[in-house]
C-alpha positions in Angstrom: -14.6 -5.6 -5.2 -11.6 -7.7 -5.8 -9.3 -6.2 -3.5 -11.3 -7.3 -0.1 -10.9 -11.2 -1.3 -7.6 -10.7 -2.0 -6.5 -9.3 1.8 -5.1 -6.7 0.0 -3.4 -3.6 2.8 -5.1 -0.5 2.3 -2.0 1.6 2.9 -0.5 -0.4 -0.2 -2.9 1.1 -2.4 -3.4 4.5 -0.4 1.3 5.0 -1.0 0.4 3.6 -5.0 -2.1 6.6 -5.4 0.7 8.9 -3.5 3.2 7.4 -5.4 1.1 8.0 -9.2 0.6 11.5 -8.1 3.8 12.5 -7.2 5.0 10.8 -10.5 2.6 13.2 -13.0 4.3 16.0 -11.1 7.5 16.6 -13.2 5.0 16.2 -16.7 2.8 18.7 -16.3 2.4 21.8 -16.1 0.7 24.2 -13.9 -2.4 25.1 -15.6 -2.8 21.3 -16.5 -3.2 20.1 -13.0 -7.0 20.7 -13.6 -7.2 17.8 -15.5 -6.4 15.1 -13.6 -6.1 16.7 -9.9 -10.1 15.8 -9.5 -9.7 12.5 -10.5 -6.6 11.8 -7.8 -8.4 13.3 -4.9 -11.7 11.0 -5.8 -9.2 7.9 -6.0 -7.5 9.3 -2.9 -11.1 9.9 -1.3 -12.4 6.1 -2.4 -9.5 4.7 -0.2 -9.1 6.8 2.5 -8.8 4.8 6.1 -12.4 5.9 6.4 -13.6 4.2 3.8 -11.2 1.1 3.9 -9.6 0.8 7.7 -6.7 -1.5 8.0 -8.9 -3.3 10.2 -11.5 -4.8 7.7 -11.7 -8.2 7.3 
């Protein structure tokens, strides 16, 4: 709700969820991926151009 008011760029926060994925890499292992890989993808889904196109606004 807060991010449309603040102008913020969608591909900002679409390379930060990149970014916090590709930094739980080296922490966990294999068979712990479960755990949080559902909750990246819905983050990743929430904020996908089609939901959020650089062109709202």
């Amino acid at each position: 709700m807060l991010y449309p008011t603040l102008r913020v760029n969608w591909e900002l926060v679409r390379q930060m969820i990149n970014l916090l994925g590709k930094a739980f890499e080296p922490f966990i292992q294999p068979q712990q991926v479960q755990y949080y890989q559902a909750y990246y993808q819905v983050l990743w889904k929430m904020f996908s151009p089609e939901v959020f196109p650089e062109s709202i606004g």
